[in-house]
MDTraj code that builds the backbone (N, CA, C; nanometers):
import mdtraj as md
import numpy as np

residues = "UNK UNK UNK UNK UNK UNK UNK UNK UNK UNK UNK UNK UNK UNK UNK UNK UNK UNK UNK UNK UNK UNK UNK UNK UNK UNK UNK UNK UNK UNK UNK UNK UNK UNK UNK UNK UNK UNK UNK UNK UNK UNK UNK UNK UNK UNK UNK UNK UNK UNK UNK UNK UNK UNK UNK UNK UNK UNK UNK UNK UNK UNK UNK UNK UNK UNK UNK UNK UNK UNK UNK UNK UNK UNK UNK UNK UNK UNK UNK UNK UNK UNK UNK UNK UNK UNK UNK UNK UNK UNK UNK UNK UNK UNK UNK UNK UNK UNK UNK UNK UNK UNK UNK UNK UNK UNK UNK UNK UNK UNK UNK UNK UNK UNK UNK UNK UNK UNK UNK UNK UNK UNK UNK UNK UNK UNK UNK UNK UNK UNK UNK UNK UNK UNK UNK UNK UNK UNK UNK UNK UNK UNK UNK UNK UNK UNK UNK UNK UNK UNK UNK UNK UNK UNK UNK UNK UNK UNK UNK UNK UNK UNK UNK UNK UNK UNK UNK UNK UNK UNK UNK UNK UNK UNK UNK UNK UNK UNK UNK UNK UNK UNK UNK UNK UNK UNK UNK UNK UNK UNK UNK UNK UNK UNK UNK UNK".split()
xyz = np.array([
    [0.9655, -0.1205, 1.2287],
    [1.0431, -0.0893, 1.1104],
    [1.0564, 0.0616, 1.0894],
    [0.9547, 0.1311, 1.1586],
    [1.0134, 0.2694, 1.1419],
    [1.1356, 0.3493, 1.1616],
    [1.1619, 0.4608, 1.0995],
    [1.2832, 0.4975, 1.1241],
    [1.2953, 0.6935, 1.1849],
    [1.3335, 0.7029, 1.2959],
    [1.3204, 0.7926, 1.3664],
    [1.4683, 0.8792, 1.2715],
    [1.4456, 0.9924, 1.2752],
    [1.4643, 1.1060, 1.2597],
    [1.5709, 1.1943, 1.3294],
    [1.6336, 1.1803, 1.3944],
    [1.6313, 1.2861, 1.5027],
    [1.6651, 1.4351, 1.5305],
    [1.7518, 1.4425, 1.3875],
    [1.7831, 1.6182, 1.3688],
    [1.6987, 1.6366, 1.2885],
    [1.6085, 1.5595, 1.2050],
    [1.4691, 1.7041, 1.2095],
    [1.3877, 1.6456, 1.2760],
    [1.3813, 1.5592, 1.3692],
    [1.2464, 1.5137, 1.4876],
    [1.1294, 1.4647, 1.3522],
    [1.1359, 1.3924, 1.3170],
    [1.0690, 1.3088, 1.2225],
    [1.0444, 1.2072, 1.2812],
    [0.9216, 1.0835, 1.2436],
    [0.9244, 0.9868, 1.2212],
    [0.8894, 0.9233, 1.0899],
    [0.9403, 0.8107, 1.0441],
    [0.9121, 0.7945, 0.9214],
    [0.8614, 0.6460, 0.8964],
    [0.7454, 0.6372, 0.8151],
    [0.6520, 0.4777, 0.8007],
    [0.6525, 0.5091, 0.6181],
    [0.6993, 0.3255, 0.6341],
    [0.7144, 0.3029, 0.4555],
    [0.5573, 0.2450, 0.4569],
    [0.5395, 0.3103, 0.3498],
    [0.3398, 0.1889, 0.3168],
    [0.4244, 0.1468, 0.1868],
    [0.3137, 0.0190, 0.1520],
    [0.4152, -0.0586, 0.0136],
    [0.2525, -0.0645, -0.0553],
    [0.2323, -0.0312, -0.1603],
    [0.1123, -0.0895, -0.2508],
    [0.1510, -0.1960, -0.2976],
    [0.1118, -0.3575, -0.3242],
    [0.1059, -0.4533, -0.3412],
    [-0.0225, -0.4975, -0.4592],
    [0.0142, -0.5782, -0.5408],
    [-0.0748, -0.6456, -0.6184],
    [-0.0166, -0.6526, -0.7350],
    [-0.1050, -0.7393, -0.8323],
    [-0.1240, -0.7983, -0.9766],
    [-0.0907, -0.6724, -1.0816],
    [-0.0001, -0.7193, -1.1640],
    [0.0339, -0.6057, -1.2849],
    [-0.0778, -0.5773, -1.2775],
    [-0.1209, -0.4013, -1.3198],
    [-0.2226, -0.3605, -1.3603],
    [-0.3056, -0.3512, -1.2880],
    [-0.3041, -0.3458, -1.1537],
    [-0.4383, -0.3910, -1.0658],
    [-0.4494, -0.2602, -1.0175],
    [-0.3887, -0.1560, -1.0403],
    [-0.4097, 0.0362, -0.9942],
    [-0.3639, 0.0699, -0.8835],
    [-0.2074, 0.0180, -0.8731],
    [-0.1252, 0.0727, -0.7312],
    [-0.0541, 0.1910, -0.8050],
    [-0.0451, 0.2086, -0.9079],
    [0.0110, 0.3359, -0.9347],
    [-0.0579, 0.4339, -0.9748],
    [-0.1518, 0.4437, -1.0313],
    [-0.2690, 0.4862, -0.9952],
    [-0.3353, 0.5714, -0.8385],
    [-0.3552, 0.4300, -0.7574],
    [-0.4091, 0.5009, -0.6446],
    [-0.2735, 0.6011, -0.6160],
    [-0.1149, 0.5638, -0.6287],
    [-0.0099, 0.6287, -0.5663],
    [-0.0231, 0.8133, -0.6732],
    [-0.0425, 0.8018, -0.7587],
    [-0.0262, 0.8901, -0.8842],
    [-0.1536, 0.9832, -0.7901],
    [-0.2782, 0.9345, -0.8047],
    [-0.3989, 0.9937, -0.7455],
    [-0.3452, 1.1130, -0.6077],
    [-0.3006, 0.9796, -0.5274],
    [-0.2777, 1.0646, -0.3853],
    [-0.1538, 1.1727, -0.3841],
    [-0.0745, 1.1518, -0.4840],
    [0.0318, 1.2443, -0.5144],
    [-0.0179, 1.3605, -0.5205],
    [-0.1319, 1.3394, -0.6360],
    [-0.1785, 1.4949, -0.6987],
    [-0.2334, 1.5819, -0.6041],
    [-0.3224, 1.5020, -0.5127],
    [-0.4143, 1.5397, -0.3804],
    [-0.3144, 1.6273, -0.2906],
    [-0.2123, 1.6134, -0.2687],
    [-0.1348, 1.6166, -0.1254],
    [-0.0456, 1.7929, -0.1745],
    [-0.0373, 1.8864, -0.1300],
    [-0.0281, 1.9915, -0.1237],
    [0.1129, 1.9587, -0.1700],
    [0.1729, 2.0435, -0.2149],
    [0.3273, 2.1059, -0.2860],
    [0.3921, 2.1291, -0.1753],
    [0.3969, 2.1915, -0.0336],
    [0.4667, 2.1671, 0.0201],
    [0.4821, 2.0781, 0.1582],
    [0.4002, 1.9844, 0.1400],
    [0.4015, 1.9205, 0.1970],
    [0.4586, 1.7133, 0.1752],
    [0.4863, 1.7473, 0.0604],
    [0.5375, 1.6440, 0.0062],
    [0.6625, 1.6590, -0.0710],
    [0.6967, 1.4908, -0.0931],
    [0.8493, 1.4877, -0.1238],
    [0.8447, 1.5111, -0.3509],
    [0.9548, 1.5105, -0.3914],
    [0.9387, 1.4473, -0.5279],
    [0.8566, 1.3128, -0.5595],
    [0.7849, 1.3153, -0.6428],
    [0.7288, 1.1672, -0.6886],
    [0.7880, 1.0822, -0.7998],
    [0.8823, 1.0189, -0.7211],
    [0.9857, 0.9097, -0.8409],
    [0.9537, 0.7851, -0.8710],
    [0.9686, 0.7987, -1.0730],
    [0.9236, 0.6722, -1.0627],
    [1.0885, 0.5686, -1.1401],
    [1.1216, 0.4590, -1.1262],
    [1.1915, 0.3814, -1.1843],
    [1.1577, 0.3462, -1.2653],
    [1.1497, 0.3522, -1.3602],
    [1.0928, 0.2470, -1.5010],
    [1.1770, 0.2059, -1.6108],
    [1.1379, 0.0643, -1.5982],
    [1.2119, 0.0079, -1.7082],
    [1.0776, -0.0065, -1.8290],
    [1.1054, -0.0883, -1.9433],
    [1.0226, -0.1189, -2.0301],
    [0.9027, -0.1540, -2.0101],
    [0.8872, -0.2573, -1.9318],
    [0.7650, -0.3408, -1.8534],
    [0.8022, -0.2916, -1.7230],
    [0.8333, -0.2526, -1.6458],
    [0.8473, -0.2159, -1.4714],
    [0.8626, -0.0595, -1.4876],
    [0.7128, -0.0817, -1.3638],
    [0.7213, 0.1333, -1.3032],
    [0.7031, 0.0587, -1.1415],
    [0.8381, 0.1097, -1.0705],
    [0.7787, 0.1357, -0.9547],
    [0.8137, 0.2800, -0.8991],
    [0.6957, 0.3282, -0.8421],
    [0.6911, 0.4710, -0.7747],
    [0.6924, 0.4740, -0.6441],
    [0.7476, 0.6190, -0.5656],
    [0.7432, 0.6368, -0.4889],
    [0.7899, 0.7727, -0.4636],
    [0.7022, 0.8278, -0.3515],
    [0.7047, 0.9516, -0.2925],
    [0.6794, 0.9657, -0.1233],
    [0.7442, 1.1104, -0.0535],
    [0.7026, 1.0896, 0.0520],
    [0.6273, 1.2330, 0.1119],
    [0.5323, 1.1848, 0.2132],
    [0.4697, 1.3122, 0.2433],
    [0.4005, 1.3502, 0.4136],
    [0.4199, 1.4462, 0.4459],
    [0.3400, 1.4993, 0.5528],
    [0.2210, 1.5105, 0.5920],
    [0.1256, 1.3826, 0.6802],
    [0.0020, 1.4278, 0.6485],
    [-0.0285, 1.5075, 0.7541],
    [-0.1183, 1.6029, 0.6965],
    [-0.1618, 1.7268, 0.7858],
    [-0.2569, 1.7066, 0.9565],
    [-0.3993, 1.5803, 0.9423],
    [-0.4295, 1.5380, 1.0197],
    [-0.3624, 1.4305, 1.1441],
    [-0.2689, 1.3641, 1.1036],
    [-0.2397, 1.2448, 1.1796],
    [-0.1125, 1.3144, 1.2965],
    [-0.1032, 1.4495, 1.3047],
    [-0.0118, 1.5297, 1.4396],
    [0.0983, 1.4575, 1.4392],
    [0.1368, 1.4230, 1.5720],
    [0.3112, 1.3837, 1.5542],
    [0.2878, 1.3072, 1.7253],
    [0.4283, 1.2417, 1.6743],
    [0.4544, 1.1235, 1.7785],
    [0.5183, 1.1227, 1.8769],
    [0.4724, 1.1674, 2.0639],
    [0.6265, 1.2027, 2.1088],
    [0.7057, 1.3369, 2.0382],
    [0.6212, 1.4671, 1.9866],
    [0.6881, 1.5425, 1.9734],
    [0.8045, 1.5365, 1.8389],
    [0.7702, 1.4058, 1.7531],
    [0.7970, 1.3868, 1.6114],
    [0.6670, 1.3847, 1.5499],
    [0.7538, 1.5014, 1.4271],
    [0.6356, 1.4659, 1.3129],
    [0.6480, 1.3316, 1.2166],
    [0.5502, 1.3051, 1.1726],
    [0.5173, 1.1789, 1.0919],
    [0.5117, 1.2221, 0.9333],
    [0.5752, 1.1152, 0.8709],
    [0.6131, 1.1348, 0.7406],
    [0.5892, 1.0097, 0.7031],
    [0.5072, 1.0064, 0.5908],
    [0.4781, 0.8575, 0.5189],
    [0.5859, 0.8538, 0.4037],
    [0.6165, 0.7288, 0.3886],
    [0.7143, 0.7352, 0.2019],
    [0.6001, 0.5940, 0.1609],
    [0.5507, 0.6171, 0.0495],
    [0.4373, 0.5610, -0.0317],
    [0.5408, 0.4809, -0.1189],
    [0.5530, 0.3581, -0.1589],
    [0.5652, 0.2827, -0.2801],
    [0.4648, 0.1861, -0.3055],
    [0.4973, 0.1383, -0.4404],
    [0.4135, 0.0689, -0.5375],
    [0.5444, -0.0436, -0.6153],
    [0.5096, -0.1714, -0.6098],
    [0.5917, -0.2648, -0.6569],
    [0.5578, -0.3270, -0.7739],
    [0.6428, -0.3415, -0.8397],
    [0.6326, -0.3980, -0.9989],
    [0.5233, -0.5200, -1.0266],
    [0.4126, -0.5438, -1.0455],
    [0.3476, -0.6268, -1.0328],
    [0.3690, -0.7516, -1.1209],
    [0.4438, -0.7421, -1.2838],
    [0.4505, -0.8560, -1.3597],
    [0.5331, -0.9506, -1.2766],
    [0.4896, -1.0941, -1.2948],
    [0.5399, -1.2091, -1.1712],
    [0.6904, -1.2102, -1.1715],
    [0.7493, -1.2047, -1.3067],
    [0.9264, -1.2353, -1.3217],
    [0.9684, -1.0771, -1.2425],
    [0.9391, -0.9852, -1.1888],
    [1.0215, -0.8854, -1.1258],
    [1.0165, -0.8980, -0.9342],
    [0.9895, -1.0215, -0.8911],
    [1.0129, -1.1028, -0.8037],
    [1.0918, -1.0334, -0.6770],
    [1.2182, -1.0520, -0.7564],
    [1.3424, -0.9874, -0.6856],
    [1.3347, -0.8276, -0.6406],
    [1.2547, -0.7705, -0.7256],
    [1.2194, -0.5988, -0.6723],
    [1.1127, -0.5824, -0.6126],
    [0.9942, -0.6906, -0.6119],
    [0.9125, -0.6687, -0.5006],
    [0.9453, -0.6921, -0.3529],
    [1.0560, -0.7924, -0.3388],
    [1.0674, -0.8412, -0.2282],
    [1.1665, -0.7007, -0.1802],
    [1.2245, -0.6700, -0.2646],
    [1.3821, -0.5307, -0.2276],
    [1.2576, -0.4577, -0.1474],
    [1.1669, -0.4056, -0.2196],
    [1.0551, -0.2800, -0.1956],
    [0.9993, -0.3262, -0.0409],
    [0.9774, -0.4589, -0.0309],
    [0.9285, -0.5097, 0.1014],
    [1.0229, -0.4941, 0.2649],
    [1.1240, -0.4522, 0.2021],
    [1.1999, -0.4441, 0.2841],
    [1.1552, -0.3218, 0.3978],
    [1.1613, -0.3481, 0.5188],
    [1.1199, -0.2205, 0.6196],
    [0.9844, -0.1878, 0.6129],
    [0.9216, -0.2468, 0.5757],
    [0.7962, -0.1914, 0.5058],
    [0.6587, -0.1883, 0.6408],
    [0.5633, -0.0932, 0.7133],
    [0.5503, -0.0826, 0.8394],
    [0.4195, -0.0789, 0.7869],
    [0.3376, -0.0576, 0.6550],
    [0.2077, -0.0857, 0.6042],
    [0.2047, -0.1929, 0.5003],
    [0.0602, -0.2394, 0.4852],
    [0.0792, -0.2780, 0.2883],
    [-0.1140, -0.2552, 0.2407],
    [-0.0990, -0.2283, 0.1578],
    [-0.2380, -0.1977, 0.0612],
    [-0.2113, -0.3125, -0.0698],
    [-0.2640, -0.4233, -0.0394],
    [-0.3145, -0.4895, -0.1230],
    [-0.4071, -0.4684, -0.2231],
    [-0.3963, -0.4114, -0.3641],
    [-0.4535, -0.3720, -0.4880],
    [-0.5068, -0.5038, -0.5233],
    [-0.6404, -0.5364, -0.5609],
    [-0.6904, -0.6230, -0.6193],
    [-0.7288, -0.5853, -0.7511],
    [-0.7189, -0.6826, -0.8411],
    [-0.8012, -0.6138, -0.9856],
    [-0.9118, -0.6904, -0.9857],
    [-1.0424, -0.6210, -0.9585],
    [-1.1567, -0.6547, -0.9725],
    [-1.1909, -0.7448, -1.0893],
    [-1.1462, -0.7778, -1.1853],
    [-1.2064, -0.8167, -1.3603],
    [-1.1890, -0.9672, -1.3026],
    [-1.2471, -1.0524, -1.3662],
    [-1.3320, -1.1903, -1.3371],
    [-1.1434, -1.2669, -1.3933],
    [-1.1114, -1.1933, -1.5005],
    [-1.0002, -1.3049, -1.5859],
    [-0.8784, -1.2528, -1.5191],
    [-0.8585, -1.1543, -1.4489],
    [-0.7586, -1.1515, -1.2978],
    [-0.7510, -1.2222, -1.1772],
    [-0.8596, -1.2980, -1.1847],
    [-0.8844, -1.3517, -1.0172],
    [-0.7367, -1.4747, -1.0063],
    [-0.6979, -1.4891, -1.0382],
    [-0.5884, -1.6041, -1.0459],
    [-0.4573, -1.5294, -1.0319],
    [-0.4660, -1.4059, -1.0913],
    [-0.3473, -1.3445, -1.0879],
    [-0.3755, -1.3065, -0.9421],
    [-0.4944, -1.2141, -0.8733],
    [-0.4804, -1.1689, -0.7228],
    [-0.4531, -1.2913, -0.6590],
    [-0.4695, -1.4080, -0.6579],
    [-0.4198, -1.5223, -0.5766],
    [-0.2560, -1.5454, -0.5836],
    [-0.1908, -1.5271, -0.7139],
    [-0.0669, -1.5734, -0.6744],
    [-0.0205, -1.4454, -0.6380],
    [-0.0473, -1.2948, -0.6888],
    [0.0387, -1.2282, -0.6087],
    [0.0374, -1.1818, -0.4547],
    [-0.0847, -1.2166, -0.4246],
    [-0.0883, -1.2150, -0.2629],
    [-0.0258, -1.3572, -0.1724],
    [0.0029, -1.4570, -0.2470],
    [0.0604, -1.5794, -0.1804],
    [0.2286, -1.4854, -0.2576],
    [0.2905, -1.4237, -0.3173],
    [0.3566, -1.4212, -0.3508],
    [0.4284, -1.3275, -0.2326],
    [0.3171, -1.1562, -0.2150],
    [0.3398, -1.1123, -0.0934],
    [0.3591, -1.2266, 0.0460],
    [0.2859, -1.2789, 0.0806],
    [0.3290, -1.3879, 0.2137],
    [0.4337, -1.4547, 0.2237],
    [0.4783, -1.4638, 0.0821],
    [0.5899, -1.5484, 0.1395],
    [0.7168, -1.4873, 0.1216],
    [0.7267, -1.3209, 0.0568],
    [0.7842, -1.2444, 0.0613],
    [0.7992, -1.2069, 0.2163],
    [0.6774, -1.1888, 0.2872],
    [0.6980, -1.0992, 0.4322],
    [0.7619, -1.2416, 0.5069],
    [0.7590, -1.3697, 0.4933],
    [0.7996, -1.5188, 0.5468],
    [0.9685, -1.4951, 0.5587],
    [0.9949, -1.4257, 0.4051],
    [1.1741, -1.4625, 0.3946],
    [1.1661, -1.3175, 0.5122],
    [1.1242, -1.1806, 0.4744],
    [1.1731, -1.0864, 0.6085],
    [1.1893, -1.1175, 0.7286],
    [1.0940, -1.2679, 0.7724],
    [1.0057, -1.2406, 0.8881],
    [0.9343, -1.1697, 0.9583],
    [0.8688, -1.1000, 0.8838],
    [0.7665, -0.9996, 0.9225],
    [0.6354, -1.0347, 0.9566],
    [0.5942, -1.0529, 1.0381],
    [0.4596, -1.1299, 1.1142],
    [0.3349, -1.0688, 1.0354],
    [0.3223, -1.1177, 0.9301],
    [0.1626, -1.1266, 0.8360],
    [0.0492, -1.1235, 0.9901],
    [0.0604, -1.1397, 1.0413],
    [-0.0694, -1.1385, 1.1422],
    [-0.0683, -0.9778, 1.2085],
    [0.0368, -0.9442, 1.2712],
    [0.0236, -0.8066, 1.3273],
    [0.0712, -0.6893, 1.2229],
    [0.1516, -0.6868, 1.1059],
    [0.1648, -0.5613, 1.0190],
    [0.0446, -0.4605, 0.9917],
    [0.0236, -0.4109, 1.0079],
    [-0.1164, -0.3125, 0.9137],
    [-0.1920, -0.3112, 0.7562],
    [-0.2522, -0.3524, 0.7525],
    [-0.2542, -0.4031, 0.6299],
    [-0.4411, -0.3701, 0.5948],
    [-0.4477, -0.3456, 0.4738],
    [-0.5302, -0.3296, 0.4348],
    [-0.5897, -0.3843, 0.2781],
    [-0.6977, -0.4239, 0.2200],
    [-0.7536, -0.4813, 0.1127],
    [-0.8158, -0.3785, -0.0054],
    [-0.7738, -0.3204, -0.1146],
    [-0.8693, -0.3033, -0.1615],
    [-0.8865, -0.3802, -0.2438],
    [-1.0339, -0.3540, -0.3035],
    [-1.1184, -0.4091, -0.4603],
    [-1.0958, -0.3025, -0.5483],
    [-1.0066, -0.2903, -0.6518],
    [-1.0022, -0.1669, -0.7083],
    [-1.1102, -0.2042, -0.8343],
    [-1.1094, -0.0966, -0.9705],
    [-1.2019, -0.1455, -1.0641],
    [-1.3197, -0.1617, -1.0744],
    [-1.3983, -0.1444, -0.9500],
    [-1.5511, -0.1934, -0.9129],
    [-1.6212, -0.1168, -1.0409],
    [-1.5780, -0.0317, -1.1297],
    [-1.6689, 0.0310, -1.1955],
    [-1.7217, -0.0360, -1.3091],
    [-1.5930, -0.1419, -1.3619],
    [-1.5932, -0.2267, -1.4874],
    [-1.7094, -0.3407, -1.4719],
    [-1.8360, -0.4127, -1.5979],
    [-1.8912, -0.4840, -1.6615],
    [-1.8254, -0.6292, -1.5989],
    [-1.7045, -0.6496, -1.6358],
    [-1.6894, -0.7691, -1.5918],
    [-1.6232, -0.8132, -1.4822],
    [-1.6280, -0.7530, -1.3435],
    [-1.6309, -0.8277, -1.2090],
    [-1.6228, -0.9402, -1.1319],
    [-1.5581, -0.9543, -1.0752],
    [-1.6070, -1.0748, -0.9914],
    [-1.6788, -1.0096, -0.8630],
    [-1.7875, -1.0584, -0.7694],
    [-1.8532, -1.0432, -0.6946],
    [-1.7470, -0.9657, -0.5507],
    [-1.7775, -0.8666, -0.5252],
    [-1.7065, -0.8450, -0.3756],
    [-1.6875, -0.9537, -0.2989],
    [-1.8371, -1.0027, -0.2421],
    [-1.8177, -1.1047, -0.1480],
    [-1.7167, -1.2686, -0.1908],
    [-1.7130, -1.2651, -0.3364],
    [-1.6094, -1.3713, -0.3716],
    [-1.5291, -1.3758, -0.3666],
    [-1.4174, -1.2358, -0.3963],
    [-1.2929, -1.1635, -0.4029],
    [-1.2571, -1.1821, -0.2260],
    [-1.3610, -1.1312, -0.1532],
    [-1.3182, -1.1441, -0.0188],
    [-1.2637, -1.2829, 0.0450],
    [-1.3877, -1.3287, 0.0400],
    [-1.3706, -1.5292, 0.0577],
    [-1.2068, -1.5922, 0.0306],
    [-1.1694, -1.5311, -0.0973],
    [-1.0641, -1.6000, -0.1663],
    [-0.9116, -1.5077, -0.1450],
    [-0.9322, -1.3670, -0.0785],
    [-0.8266, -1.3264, -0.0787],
    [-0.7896, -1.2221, 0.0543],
    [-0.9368, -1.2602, 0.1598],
    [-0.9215, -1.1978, 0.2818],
    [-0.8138, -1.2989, 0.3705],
    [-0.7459, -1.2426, 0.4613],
    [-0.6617, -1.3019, 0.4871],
    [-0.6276, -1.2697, 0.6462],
    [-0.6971, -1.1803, 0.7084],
    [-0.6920, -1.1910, 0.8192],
    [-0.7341, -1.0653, 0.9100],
    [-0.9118, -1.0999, 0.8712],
    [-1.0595, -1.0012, 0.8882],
    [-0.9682, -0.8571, 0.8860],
    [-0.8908, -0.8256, 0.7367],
    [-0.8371, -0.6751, 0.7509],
    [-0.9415, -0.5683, 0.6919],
    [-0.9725, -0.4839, 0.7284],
    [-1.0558, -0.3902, 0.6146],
    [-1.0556, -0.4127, 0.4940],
    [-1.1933, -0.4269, 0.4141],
    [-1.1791, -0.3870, 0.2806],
    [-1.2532, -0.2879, 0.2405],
    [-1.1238, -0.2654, 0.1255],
    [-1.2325, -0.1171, 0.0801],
    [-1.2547, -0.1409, -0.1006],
    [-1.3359, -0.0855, -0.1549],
    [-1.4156, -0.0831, -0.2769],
    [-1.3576, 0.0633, -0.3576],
    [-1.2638, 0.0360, -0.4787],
    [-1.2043, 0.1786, -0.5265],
    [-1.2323, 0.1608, -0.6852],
    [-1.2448, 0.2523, -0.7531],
    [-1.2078, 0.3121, -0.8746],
    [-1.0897, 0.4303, -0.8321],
    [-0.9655, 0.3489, -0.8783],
    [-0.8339, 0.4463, -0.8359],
    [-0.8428, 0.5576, -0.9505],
    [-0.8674, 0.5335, -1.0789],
    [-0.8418, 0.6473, -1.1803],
    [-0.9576, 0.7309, -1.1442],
    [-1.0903, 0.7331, -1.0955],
    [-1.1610, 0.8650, -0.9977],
    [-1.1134, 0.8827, -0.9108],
    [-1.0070, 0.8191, -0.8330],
    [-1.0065, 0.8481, -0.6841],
    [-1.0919, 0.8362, -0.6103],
    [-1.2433, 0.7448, -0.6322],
    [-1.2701, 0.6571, -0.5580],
    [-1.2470, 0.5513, -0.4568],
    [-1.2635, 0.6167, -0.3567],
    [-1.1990, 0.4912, -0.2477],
    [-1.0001, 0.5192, -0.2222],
    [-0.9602, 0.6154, -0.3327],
    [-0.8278, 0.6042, -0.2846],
    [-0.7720, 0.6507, -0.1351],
    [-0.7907, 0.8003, -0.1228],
    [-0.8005, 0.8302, -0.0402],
    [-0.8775, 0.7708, 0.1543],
    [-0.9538, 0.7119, 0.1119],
    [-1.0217, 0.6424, 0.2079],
    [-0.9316, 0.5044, 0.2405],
    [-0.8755, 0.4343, 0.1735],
    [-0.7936, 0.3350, 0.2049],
    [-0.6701, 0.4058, 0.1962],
    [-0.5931, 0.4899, 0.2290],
    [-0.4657, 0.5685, 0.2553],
    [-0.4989, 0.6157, 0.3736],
    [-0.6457, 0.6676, 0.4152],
    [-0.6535, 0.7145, 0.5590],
    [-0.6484, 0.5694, 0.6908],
    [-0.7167, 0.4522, 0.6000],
    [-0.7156, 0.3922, 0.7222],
    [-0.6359, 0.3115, 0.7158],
    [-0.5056, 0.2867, 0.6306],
    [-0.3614, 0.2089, 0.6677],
    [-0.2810, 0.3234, 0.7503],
    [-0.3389, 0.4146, 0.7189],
    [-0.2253, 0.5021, 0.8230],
    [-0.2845, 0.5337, 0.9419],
    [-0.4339, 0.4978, 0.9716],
    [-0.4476, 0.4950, 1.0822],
    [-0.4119, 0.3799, 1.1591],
    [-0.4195, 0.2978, 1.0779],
    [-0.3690, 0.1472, 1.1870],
    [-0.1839, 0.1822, 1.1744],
    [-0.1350, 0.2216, 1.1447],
    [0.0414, 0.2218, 1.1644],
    [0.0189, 0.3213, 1.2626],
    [-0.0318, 0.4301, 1.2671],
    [-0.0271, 0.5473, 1.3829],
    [-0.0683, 0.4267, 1.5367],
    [-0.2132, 0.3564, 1.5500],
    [-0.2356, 0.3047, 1.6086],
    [-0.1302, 0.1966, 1.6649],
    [-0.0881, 0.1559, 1.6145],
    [0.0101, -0.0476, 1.5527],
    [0.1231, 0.0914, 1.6973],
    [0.2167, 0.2290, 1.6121],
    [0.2938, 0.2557, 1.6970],
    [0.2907, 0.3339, 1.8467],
    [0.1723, 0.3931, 1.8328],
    [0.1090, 0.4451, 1.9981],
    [0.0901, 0.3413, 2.0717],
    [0.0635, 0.2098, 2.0487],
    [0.0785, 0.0992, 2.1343],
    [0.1624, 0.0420, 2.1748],
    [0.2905, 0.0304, 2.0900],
    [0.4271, 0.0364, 2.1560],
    [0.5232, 0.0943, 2.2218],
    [0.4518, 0.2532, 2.1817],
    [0.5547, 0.3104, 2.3121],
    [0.4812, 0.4135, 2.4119],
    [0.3578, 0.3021, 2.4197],
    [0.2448, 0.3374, 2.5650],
    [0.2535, 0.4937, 2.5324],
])
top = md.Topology()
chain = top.add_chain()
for i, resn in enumerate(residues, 1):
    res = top.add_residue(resn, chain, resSeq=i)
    for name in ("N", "CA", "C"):
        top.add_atom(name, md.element.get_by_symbol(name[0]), res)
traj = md.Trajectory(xyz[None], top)
């Protein structure tokens, strides 16, 4: 799904943050915005309606070098999580060459991370986008909050195919950064394997 560049020798990978209204994909996206140097990144836009923010920005990361003599450019979004905006998660899914699954850690969410990750699957089903080989990654966001559900339960019920998980408080930037390094290491990886 990437999209090559060729008069400025770019390559370019969409990551999509995924999950449950409220579960801290804009957040972790807001976090890594602030992190990422001024000139090395794009504007950070967000759409918002009343109830719907989805954001997105794009940026240069400094470690991950270049591909074949293209540089690599991530564009970051985050999809509307309330269930009726359906139709704009699936738009956002479109091309999409990562995904970071946002979980909301709190015990009276666990129902919501179930339908919106069956909601993602059957979103990537209408693309046809092979849920088994995409890059994909898990977090647990929230770990800091009283009322939890257990890591190892959250996993059981919403691992989906032995992908990394990682453990975040997005409003510290806990864990954000660390799950942004290793979805983009598996898309760097996912495309050095295809063109040997």
């Amino acid at each position: 799904m990437s999209f090559l560049n060729y008069s400025t020798r770019e390559i370019n990978f969409k990551i999509v943050y995924y999950g449950p209204g409220l579960s801290g994909k804009t957040t972790n996206i807001k976090y890594i915005y602030e992190k990422i140097k001024k000139d090395n990144k794009g504007k950070l836009v967000s759409l918002a309606t009343e109830t719907e923010r989805t954001l997105f920005f794009d940026f240069f990361p400094l470690d991950l070098g270049t591909i074949k003599d293209y540089k690599v450019r991530f564009h970051l979004y985050t999809v509307p999580g309330q269930i009726y905006y359906s139709a704009s998660r699936k738009l956002i899914l479109k091309g999409v060459d990562g995904l970071v699954f946002v979980a909301d850690s709190q015990t009276e969410r666990y129902e919501a991370n179930i339908e919106s990750i069956q909601d993602m699957l059957e979103n990537l089903r209408d693309y046809k986008i092979d849920f088994a080989t995409i890059p994909y990654i898990l977090q647990l966001n929230k770990r800091d909050l009283p009322n939890i559900s257990p890591a190892n339960e959250l996993i059981s019920v919403l691992r989906r195919k032995e992908e990394p998980v990682l453990e975040a408080v997005a409003y510290k930037g806990e864990g954000v950064v660390d799950t942004l390094k290793a979805i983009s290491k598996q898309i760097m990886s996912e495309i050095k394997n295809k063109i040997g």
